[in-house]
C-alpha positions in Angstrom: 2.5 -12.0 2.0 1.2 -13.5 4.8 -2.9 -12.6 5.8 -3.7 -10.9 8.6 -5.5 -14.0 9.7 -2.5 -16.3 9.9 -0.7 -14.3 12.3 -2.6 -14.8 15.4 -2.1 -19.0 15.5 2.0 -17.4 14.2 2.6 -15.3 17.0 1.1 -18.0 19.5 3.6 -20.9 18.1 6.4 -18.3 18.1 5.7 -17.1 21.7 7.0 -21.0 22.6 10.3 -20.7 21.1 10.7 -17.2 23.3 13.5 -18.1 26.0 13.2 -15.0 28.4 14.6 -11.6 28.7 18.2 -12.2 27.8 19.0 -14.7 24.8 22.4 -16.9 25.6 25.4 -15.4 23.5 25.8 -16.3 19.7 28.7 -16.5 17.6 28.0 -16.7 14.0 30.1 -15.9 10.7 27.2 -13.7 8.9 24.7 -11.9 10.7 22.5 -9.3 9.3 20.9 -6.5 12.0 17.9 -5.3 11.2 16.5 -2.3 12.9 13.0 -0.6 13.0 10.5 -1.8 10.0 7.1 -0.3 11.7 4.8 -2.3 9.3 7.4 -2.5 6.3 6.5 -5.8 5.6 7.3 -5.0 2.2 11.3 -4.2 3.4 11.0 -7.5 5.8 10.4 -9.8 2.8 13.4 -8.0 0.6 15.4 -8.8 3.5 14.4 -12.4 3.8 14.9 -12.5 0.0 18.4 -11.0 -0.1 19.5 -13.0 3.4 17.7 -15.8 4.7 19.0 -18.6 2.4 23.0 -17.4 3.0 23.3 -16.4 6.6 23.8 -17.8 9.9 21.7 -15.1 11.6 19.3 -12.5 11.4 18.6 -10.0 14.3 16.0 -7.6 14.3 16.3 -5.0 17.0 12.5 -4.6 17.6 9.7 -1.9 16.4 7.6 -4.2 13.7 4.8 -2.4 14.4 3.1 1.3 15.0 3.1 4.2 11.7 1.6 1.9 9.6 -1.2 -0.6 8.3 0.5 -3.9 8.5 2.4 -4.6 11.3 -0.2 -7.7 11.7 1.1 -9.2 8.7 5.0 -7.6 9.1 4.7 -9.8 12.8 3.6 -12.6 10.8 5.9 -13.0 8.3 9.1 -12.6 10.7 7.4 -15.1 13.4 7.0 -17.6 10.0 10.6 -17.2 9.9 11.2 -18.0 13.0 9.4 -21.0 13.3 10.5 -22.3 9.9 14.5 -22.1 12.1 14.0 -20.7 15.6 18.0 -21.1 15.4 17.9 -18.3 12.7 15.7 -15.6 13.7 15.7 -13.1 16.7 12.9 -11.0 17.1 14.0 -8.7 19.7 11.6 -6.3 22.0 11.1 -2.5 20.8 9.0 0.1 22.4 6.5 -0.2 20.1 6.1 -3.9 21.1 3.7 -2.6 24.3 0.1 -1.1 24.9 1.7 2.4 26.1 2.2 2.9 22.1 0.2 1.0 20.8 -3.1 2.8 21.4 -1.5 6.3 19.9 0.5 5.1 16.8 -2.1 3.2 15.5 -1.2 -0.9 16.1 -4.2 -1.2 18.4 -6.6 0.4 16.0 -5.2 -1.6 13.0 -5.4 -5.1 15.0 -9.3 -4.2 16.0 -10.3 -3.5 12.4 -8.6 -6.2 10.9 -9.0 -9.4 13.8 -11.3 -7.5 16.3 -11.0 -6.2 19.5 -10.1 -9.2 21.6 -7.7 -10.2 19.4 -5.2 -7.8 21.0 -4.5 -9.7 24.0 -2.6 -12.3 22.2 -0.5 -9.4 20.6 0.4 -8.3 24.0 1.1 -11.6 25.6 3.7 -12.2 22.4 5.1 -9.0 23.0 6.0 -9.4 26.7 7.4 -12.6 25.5 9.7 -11.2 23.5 13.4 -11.2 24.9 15.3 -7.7 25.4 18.6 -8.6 24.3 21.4 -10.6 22.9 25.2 -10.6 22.3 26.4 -11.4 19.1 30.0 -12.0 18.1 30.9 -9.5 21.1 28.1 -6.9 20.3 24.9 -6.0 22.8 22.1 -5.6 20.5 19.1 -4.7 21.7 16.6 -1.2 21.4 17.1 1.6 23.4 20.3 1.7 25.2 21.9 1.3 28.4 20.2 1.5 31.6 21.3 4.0 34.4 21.1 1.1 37.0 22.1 -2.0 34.3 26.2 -2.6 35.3 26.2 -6.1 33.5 24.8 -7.8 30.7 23.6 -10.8 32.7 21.2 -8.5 35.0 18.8 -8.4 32.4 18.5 -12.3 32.6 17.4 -11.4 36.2 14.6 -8.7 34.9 10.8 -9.2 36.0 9.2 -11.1 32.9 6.9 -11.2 31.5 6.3 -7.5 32.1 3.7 -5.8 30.0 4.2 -2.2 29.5 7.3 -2.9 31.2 6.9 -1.6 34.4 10.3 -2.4 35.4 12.4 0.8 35.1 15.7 -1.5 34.0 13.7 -2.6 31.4 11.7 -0.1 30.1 15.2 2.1 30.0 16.5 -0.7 27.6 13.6 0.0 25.4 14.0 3.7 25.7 17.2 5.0 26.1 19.2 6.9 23.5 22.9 7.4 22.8 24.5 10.9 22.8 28.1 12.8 21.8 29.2 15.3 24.0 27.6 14.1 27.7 28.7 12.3 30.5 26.6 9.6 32.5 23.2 10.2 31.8 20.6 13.0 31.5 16.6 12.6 31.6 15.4 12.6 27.1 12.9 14.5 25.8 10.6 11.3 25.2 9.8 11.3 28.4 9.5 10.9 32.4 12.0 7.3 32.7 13.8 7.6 29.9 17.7 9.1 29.7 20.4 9.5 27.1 23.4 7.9 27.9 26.9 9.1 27.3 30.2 8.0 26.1 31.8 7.6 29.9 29.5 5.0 30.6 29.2 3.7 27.6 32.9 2.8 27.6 33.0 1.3 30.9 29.9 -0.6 30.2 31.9 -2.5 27.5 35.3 -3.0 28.8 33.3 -4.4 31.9 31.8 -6.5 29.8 33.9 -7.5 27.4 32.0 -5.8 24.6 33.1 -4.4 21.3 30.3 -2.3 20.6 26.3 -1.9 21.2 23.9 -2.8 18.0 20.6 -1.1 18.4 17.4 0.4 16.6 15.0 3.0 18.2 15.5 6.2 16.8 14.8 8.2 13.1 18.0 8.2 11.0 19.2 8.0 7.6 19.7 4.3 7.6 22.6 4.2 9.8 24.2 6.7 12.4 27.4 6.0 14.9 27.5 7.6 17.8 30.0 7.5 21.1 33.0 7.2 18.6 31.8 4.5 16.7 31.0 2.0 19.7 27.2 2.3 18.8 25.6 1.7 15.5 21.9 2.6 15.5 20.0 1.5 12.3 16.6 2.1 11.0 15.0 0.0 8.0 11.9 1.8 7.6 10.9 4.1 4.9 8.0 5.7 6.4 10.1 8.5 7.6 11.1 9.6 3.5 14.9 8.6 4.3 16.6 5.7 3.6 16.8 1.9 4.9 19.4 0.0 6.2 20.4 -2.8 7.4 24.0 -3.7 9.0 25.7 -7.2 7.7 28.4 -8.4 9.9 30.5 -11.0 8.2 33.8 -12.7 9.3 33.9 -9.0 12.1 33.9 -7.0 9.4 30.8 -4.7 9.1 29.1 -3.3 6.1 25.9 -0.8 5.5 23.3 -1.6 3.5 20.7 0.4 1.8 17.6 -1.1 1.1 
């Protein structure tokens, strides 16, 4: 496992391979999506076991740390990845990735006892490095969601960055946002004042506008895996902190398969 110590000079080599808010489109023949770990680091490494050697890509949708006591070393180890093949690894923004969590679910506490104080202004410099989304093989994958002012994908190349918290409302809605069945548009969620839960009406127009099959994304507390909006989005969750199960998606010649951890 990587020491708490390494990951500071890790985060800062890693933070140079970051290429802005919106990654340029991939198309790969295995991918494996990987969604919340909050400090697993334990997960992260049986995914780098079980993947790394024999696919093209690996995406994780954000959320390394927060809920636990070693999202300094789960950080590490995924930015060792990265640098070991930048062209492999994606480490996409989460909420968690920012100082408004930070300081409540335990990341800022964990970082002063182990590195001191100070040491958390490199974590936040990496984090508002850290790119919001990608397509892959036809699929948005970021976070949180759609955004009620975001009509294409390439506006989020045009998002203020870096942005700390963020501030931008765009781009905190990314982070933020949730899917949900039976609305239309979108209605103000329950986590809060700027975030919304976005339906299947704009959902579908979102990706026939785009020419989109589907949206990829982490954020929220499920079994592993859930689909929502008729199977155009696929949240996934690869933490056990929660008591439920982890998963993560492999997507492999377009055909996709769930896999518990």
């Amino acid at each position: 496992m990587i020491e708490a110590l390494e990951t500071p000079r890790l985060i800062r080599e890693a933070k140079e391979k970051m290429e802005g808010p919106l990654l340029d489109s991939r198309r790969e023949k295995k991918v494996v999506f990987v969604g919340d770990t909050h400090t697993a680091v334990d997960l992260t490494q049986t995914i780098f076991d079980k993947y790394y050697a024999d696919s093209d890509l690996i995406v994780f949708l954000g959320d390394y740390v927060d809920r636990g006591e070693t999202g300094v070393e789960n950080l590490g180890l995924i930015a060792s990845k990265l640098l070991e093949d930048p062209t492999k690894i994606i480490m996409l923004r989460g909420n968690h990735e920012s100082p408004l969590t930070n300081s409540y679910y335990g990341f800022f506490a964990e970082v002063t006892e182990k590195l001191g104080e100070t040491a958390y202004d490199q974590f936040k410099e990496f984090f508002q490095a850290m790119p919001y989304a990608v397509v892959v093989n036809s699929y948005l994958c970021l976070h949180g969601g759609l955004a009620t002012t975001l009509d294409s994908v390439s506006q989020i190349a045009d998002l203020p960055f870096p942005d700390m918290n963020p501030d931008d409302p765009t781009a905190f809605q990314l982070l933020w946002n949730d899917p949900r069945d039976m609305i239309e548009g979108f209605i103000p969620s329950v986590r809060g004042d700027g975030a919304f839960y976005y339906g299947s009406d704009v959902t579908e127009k979102f990706l026939t506008n785009n020419s989109l099959k589907g949206i990829i994304r982490g954020h929220e507390v499920v079994d592993g895996f859930r689909e929502d909006l008729g199977g155009k989005v696929m949240t996934i969750f690869t933490s056990k902190y929660h008591g439920g199960a982890a998963g993560v998606l492999v997507l492999k010649d377009d055909k996709m398969e769930k896999v518990t951890l």
